[in-house]
C-alpha positions as CSV (number, residue, x, y, z in Angstrom):
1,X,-71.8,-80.5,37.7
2,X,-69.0,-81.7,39.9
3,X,-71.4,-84.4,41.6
4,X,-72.3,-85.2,37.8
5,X,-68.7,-86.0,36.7
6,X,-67.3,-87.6,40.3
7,X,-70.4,-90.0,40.6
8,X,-69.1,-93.5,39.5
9,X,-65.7,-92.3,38.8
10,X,-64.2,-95.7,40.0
11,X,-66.3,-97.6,38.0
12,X,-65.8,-95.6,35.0
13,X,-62.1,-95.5,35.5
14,X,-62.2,-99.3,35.9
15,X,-64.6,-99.7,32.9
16,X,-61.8,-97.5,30.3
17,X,-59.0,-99.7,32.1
18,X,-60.6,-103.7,31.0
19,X,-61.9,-102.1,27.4
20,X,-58.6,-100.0,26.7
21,X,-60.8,-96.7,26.4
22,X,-59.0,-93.4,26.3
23,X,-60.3,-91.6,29.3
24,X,-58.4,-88.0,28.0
25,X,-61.1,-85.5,27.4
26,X,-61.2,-81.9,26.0
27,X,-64.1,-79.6,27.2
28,X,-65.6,-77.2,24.4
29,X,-67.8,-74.2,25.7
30,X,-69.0,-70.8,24.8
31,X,-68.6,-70.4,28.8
32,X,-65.4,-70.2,30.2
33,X,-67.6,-70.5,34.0
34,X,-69.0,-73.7,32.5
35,X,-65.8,-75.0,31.6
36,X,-64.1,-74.3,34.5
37,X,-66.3,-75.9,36.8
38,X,-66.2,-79.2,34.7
39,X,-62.4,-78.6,34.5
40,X,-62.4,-78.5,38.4
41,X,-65.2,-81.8,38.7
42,X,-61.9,-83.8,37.1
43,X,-60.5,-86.2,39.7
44,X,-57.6,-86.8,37.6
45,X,-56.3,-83.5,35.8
46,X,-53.5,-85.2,34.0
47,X,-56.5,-86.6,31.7
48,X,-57.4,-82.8,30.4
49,X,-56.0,-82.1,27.4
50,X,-57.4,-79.0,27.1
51,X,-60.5,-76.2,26.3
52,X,-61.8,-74.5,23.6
53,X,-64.6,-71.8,23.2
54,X,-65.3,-71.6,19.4
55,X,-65.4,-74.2,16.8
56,X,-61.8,-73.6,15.1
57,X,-60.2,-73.8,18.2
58,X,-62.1,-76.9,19.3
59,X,-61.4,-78.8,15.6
60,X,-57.5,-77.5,16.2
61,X,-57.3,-79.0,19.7
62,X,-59.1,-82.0,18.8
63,X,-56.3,-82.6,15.6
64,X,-53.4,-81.9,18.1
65,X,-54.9,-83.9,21.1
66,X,-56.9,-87.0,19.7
67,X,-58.9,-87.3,22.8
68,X,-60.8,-90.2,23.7
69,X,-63.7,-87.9,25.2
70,X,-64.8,-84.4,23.7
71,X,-67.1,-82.7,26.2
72,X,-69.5,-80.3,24.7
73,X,-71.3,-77.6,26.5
74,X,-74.6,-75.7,24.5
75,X,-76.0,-73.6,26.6
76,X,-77.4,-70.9,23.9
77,X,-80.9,-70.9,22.1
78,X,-79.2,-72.9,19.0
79,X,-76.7,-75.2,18.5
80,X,-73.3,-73.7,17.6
81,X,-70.7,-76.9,17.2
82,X,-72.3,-78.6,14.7
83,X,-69.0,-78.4,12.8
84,X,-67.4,-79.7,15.4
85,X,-68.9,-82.7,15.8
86,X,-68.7,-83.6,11.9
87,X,-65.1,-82.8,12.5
88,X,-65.2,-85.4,14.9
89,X,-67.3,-88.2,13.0
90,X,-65.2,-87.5,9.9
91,X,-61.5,-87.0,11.1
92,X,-61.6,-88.4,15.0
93,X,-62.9,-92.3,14.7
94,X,-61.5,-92.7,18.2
95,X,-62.7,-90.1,20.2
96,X,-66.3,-89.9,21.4
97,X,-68.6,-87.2,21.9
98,X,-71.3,-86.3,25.0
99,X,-73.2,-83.3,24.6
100,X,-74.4,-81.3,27.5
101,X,-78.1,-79.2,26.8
102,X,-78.5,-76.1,29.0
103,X,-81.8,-75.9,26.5
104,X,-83.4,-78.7,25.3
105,X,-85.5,-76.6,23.2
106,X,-82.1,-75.7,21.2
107,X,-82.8,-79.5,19.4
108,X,-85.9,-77.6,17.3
109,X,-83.4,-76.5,14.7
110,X,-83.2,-79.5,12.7
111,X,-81.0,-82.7,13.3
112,X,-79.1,-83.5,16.5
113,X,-75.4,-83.3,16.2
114,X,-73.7,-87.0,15.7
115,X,-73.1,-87.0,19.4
116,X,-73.0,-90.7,21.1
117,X,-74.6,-88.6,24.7
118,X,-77.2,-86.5,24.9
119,X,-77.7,-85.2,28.2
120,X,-80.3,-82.1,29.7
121,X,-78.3,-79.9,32.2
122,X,-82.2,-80.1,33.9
123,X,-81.1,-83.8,34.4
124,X,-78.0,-84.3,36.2
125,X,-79.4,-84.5,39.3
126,X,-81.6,-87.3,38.8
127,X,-81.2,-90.3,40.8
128,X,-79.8,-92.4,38.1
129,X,-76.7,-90.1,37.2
130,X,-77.4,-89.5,33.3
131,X,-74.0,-88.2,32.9
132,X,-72.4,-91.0,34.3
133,X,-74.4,-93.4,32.2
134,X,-73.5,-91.4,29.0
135,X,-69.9,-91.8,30.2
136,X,-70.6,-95.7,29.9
137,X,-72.2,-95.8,26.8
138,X,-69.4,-93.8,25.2
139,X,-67.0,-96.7,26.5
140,X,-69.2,-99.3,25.2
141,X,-69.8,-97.8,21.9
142,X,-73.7,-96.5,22.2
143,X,-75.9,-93.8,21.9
144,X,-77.4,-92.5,25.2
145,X,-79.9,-89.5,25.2
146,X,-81.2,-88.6,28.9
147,X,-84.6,-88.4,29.9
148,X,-85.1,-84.8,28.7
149,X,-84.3,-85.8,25.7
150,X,-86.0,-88.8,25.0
151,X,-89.2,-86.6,26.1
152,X,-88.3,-83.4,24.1
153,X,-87.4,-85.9,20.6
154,X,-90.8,-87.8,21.2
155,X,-92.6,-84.8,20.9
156,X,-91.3,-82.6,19.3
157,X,-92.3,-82.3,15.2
158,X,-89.2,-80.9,14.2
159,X,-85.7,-82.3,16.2
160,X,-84.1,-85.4,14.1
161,X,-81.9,-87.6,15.7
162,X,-78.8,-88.2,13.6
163,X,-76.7,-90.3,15.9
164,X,-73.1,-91.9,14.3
165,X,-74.0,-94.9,12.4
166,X,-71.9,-97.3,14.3
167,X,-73.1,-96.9,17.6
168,X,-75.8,-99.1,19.6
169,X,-79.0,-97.1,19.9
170,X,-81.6,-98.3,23.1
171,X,-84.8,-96.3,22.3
172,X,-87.1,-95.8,25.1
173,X,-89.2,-98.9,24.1
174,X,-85.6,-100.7,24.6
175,X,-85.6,-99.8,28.2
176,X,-89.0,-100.7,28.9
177,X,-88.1,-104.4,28.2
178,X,-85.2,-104.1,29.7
179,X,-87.2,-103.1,32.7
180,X,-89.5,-106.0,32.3
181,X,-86.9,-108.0,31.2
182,X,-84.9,-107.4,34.7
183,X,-88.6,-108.0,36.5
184,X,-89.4,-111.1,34.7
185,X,-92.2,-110.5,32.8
186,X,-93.9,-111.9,30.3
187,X,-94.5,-110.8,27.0
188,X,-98.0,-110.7,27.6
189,X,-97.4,-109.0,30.5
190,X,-95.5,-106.4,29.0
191,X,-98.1,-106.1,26.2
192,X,-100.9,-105.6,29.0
193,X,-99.1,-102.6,30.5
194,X,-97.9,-100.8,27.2
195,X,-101.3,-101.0,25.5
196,X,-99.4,-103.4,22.9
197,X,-100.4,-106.6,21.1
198,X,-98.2,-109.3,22.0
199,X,-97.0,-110.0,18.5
200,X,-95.6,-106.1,18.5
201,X,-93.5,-106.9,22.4
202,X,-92.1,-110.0,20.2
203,X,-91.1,-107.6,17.8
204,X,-89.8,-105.1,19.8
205,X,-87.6,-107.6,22.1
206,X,-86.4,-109.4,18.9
207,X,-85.1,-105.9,17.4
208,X,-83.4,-105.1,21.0
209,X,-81.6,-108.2,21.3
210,X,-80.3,-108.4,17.6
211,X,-78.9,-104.4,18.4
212,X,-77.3,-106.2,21.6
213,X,-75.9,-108.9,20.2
214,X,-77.0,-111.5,22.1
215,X,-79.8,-113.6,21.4
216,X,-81.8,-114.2,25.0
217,X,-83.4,-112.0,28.0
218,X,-80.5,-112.8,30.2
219,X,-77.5,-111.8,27.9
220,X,-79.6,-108.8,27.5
221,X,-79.5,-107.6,31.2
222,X,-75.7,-108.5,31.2
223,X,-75.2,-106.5,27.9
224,X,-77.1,-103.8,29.2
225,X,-75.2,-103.7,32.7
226,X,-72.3,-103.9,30.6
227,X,-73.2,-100.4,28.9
228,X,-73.7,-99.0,32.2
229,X,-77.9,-98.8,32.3
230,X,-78.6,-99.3,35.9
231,X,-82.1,-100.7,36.4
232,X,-84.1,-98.4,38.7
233,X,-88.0,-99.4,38.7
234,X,-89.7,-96.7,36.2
235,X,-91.9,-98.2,34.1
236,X,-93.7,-100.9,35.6
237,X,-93.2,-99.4,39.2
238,X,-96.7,-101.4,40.1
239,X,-95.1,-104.4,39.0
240,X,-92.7,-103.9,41.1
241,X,-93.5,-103.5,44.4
């Protein structure tokens, strides 16, 4: 966990300085051990403002604290702060959530929390850092969900994803063009790899730029490096090389 929280800490810390983002944070777990050890991954302690192991206590700290990060540890069969987070989309506009899965099979219960990050414990050691990008996207105002996740929603029958309204959501179609967007393929290109008709990668990239903002490839890749998505070859790896 600790190289999880200090990868990218500059950048982060730089990235809430030029957008004005609250880097405070409150840590809510079942697991004191859990807790501690994010408590002690903190760089900068004066930015904890606190820890709570049930739901009241967390919606109490939250109230008296107004974080701009709630940290939130599930590491039992089932989700247990579910009223935590509607606390938080309900009575905490400015404070954003990441939720860390010790069981990705805990998401079979129904629909996923409103968290803006999603991240599998089984993840944190990827290569790309998925807790550092889910730090980003809480700064930029989207939804992340690590690979884990993405994999566990897609085929699962039963997990919904209820992300807040408000927030950018990059599918795992969205990073595939981004991907090709980065390499410089063509639509048809892209269409030839996915098994998709060109008319459906038009689509697609037309959807992704209009939930950017922008409105060509270019402003994508910036928007997306914005966010905090670093592009590491994994969908068109043969493209790549």
């Amino acid at each position: 966990m600790q190289r999880a929280f200090v990868t990218g800490e500059s950048r982060f810390l730089y990235a809430c300085l030029s957008r004005g983002f609250d880097p405070s944070i409150v840590i809510i777990s079942a697991s004191r051990l859990l807790a501690v050890a994010a408590y002690k991954a903190l760089k900068r302690k004066s930015d904890f403002r606190g820890y709570a192991s049930t739901s009241s206590d967390a919606i109490d700290l939250l109230s008296r604290s107004r974080p701009g990060i709630a940290c939130i540890v599930e590491s039992e069969a089932e989700l247990t702060y579910g009223d935590v987070f509607e606390f938080i989309a309900r009575s905490c506009p400015a404070t954003r959530s990441i939720l860390i899965l010790g069981n990705v099979n805990s998401l079979n219960h129904g629909s996923l929390p409103q968290a803006d990050a999603i991240v599998a414990d089984e993840d944190i050691f990827l290569p790309v850092n998925p807790l550092y990008q889910g730090l980003m996207a809480l700064i930029a105002g989207t939804v992340y969900r690590s690979p884990s996740i993405v994999r566990h929603l897609a085929d699962s029958p039963v997990a919904i994803d209820s992300p807040p309204p408000d927030r950018i959501i990059l599918s795992l179609r969205d990073q595939q063009l981004l991907e090709a967007y980065v390499l410089g393929l063509s639509n048809r290109e892209v269409a030839q790899h996915l098994n998709l008709s060109v008319r459906t990668v038009q689509t697609y990239s037309g959807q992704l730029l209009q939930r950017l903002g922008v409105n060509n490839r270019q402003k994508a890749i910036l928007r997306a490096i914005e966010i905090g998505i670093s592009f590491v070859p994994k969908y068109f790896t043969n493209r790549a090389s």
